[in-house]
N, C-alpha and C positions, 0 to 999 in steps of 0.2 A: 719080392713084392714091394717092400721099401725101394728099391733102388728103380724099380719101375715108378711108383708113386711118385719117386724125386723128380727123375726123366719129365712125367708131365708133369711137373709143377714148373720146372725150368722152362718147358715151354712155355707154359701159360709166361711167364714173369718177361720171358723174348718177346713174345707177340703181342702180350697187351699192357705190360709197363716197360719193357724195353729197361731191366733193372735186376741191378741184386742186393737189395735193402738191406742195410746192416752196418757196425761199426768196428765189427772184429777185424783186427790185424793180420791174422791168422789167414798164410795162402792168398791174398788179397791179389789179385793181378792190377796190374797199370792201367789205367780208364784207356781207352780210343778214343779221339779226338771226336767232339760231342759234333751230331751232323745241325747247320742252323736250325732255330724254329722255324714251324710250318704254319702260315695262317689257314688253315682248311675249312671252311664252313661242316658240320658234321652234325647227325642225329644218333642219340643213343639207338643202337639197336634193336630192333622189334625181334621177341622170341616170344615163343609157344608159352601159354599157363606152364607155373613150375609149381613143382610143392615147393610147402613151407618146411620150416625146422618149427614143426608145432610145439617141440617143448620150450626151445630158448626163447620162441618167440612167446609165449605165455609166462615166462617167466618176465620177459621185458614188460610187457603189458602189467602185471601185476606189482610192479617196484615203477611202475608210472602213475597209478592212482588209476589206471582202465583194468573195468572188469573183462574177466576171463571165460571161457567158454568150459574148462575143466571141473572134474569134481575136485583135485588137487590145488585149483584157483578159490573155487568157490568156499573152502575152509580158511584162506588166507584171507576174505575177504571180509570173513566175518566178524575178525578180531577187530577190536575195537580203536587199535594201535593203526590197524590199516584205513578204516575208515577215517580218523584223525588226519592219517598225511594226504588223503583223497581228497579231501573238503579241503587240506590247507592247500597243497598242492595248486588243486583246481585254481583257485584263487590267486597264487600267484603266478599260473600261465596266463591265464585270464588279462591279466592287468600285463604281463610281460607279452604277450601277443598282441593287445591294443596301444599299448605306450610305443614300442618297440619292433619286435616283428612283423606286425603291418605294416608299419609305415616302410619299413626296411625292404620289405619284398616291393612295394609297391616303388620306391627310387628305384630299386634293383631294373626292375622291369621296365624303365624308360631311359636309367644314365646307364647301364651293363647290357643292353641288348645289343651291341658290337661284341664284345668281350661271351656270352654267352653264347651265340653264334660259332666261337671258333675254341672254346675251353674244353678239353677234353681229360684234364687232369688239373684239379686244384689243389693246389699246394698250402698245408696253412702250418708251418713252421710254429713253436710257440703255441699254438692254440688248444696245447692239451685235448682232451674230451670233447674241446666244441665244436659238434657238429652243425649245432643248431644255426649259428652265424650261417656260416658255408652252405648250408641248404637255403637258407635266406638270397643269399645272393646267388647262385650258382646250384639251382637245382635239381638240374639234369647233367651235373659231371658226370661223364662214364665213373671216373675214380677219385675221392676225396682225401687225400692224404694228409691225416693229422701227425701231430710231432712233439712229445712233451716228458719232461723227465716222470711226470705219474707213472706209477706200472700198469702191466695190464692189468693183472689182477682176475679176478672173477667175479660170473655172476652166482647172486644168492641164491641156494638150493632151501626153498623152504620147507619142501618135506623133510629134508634132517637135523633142520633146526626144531629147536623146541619154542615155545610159545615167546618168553624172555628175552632170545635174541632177538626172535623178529620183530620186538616190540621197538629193542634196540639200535634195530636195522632201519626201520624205518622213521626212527625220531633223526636218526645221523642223519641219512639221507637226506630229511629235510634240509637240514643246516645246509649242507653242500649246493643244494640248486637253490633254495631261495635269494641265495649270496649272490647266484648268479644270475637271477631270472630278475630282482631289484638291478643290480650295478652293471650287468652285461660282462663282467667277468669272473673270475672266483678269484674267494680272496685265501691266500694261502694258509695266511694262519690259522683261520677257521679250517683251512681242508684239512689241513695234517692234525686238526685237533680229534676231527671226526673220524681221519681215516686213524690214527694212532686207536683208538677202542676196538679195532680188529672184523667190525660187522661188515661195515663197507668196503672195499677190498678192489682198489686202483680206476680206472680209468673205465672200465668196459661196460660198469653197472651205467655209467652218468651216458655213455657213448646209445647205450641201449633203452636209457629214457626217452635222448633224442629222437633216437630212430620211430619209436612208438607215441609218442608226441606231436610227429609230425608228418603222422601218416603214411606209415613204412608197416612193412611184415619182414623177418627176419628168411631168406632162405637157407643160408648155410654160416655156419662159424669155422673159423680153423685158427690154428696156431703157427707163429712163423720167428724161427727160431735159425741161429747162427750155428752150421758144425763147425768142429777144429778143423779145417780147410779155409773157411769163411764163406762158407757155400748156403743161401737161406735155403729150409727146408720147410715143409708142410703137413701140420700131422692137424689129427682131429680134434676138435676141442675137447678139453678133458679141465676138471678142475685140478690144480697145481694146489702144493701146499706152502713149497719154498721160495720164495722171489728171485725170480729170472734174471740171470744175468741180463748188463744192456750191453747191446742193445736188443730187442725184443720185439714181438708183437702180435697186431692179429688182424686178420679179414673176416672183414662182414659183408656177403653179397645179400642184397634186400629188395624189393620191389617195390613200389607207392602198392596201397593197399586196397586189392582188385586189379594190380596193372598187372604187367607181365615183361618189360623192360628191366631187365634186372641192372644193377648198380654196385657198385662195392667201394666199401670205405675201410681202408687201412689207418691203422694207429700205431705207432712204433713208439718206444719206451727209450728215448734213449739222450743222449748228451750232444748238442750241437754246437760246444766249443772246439777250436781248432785241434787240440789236445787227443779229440776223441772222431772230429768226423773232417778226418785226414782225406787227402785224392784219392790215396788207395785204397780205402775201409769201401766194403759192403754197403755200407747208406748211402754213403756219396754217389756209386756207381748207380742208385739208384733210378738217376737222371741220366745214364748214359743212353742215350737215343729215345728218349722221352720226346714228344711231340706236343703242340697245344696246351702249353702250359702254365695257367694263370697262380702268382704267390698272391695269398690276402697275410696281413700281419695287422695286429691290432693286440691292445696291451702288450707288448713284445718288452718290455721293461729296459728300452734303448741299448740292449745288447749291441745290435747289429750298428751301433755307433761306435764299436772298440775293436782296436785291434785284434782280440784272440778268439774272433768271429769272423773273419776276413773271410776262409773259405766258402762258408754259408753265404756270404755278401753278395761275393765274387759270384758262387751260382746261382744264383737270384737273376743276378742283371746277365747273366750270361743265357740262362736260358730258360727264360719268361717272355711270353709274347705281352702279357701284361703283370701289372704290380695296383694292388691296392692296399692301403696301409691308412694308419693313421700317425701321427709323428714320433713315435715307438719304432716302428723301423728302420729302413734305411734313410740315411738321412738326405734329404731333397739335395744338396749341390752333388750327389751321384749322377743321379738322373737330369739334371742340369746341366751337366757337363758333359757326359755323353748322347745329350740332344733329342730325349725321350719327351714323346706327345706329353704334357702337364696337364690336367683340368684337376682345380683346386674346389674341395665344399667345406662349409662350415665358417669356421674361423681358427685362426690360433692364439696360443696361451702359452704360457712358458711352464714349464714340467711342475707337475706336482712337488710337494716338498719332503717326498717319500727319495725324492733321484738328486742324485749331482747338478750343478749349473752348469756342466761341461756339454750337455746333452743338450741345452737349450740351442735353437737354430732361429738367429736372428735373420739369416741369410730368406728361411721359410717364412718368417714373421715379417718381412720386406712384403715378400711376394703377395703376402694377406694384404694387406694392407696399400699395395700400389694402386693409384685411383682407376690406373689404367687396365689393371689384371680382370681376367675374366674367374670372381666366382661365386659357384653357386651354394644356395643354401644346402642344409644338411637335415632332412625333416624327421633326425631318429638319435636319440643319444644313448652314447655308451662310452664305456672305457674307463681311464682312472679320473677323468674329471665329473664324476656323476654327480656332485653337489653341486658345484656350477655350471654343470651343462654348457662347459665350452669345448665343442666335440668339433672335431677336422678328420678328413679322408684325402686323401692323396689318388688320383686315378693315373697310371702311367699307361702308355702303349709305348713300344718297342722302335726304334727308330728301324728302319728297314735292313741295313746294312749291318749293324751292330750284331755280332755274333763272338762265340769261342769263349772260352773261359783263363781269365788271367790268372 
């Protein structure tokens, strides 16, 4: 039965990612030479009503501040802990969906309607947990692939918590998204302070706010884990108690809430230094014959400006039909030099005083500032410049020709 189970998971992974996600060593074969992107025009799928996973999904609804439909909801609703993060909560999506997320869908929807059109898989390297961005811009990716050293983790079962923790669960919890629903990104010190208390537990509770936040129902979860082979596998969701080796992960297929177009967003737990996500590792491979495929990068903490990110670089511009970043990314003379469409928003700034000045791109600070450059405003702020709200976006398309990975 397991070996059957694998069989169609291996297809599924042929047919609709064209991948074998993961960082293990172990058995790893040699990538095949990657076939070019494809600009395809595509719509998600239309399928039949599917059930829900009515528990997980009641569980996300409840650690989001929405009430539940259960009598096992309705006891967690009552406690006065939950009510607390409901009213604060509300409050800060409130304000984070009118500052922010409005404005965001609404550019999305006038400068990304090329790019949405032919996106079939969004890549969002770095962006931990955040799904909410990706759904902003890129709402009907068939597959949203997040990327971040958080673990998976689990979600909180409150029926076997006692009163205390969940009191506890849901004051951390706060911490965690207000940090990020103010500044539009999380700030670590604060995560690893909340996640160090043990309540809140990796990446999947924050991934399952989003979902429920923004108008999702959960239909199925699983687990996706590396054998000694390097072979990804797929078992059920199950709560874990020891932390998973990386690299790691999990699938969420979900639907907008009443549709029937189902969707799935993978999170992978794992290290995207050269060290660890080699040509031959299982993650990497996970782009082997990937198609339609747009990176977003934003707070990206200028990694992909050093050498011991090169192969992450390298696949980026090898095989992206588009690149949106803000100057955390790759750094502009990439894309400059290999002749990629450019349209510039916002403006630039030179790094925060948290980064190196090695990272600063006077080359990108030209191009702001040329009288003659085309660009445009930016009507939504985020990132690490949130006190000054001097926010930049990068929009790339793909020179034609420009294929294979160096």
């Amino acid at each position: 039965m397991r070996k059957a189970c694998f069989l169609l998971f291996a297809l599924f992974l042929a047919l609709n990612l064209g991948c074998q996600p993961g960082s293990s060593r172990e058995g790893a074969q040699a990538p095949t030479a990657p076939s070019p992107p494809q600009e395809t025009p595509h719509k998600a799928p239309a399928v039949p009503p599917v059930a829900l996973d009515r528990a997980h999904d009641e569980t996300a609804a409840l650690m989001s501040g929405l009430a539940g439909a259960s009598d096992e909801s309705r006891k967690v609703e009552e406690a006065a802990s939950w009510q607390a993060f409901a009213k604060s909560i509300n409050g800060h999506w409130d304000a984070f969906s009118a500052a922010i997320l409005g404005p965001m869908r609404a550019w999305a929807g006038e400068d990304l309607g090329e790019s949405r059109l032919t996106t079939k898989t969004l890549f969002y390297p770095f962006g931990g947990p955040d799904l909410v961005t990706s759904f902003a811009f890129w709402p009907d990716a068939e597959r949203t692939v997040l990327m971040g050293l958080e673990s998976v983790g689990n979600l909180p079962d409150f029926g076997k918590e006692g009163p205390e923790w969940t009191d506890g669960f849901f004051k951390d919890f706060d911490v965690i998204l207000s940090d990020f629903l103010k500044r539009g990104y999380f700030v670590t010190e604060h995560m690893n302070e909340a996640y160090g208390k043990g309540r809140v537990d990796g990446a999947l509770p924050v991934i399952g706010f989003f979902l429920k936040r923004t108008g999702h129902s959960i239909v199925s979860l699983k687990r996706l884990s590396v054998n000694d082979k390097g072979e990804w596998i797929e078992t059920p969701y199950a709560t874990i108690k020891k932390l998973l080796k990386r690299p790691s992960g999990v699938r969420i297929d979900y639907v907008k809430t009443g549709g029937s177009a189902v969707q799935s967003a993978y999170y992978f737990s794992c290290d995207l230094a050269d060290a660890s996500f080699k040509k031959d590792s299982p993650l990497f491979r996970l782009f082997d014959g990937l198609e339609a495929v747009t990176t977003f990068i934003k707070s990206g903490s200028y990694l992909l400006h050093y050498g011991d990110f090169s192969n992450l670089r390298n696949l980026i511009l090898a095989r992206s039909l588009y690149v949106l970043e803000d100057d955390t990314g790759i750094p502009y003379r990439y894309f400059k030099r290999q002749g990629w469409d450019i349209q510039l928003y916002g403006a630039y700034a030179k790094p925060v005083e948290d980064f190196p000045a090695i990272v600063e791109q006077k080359d990108l600070q030209a191009a702001y500032e040329d009288p003659a450059g085309n660009v445009k405003t930016l009507p939504f702020h985020f990132g690490y410049r949130w006190v000054s709200k001097i926010d930049n976006l990068l929009l790339m398309k793909r020179p034609p020709a420009k294929t294979g990975i160096s």
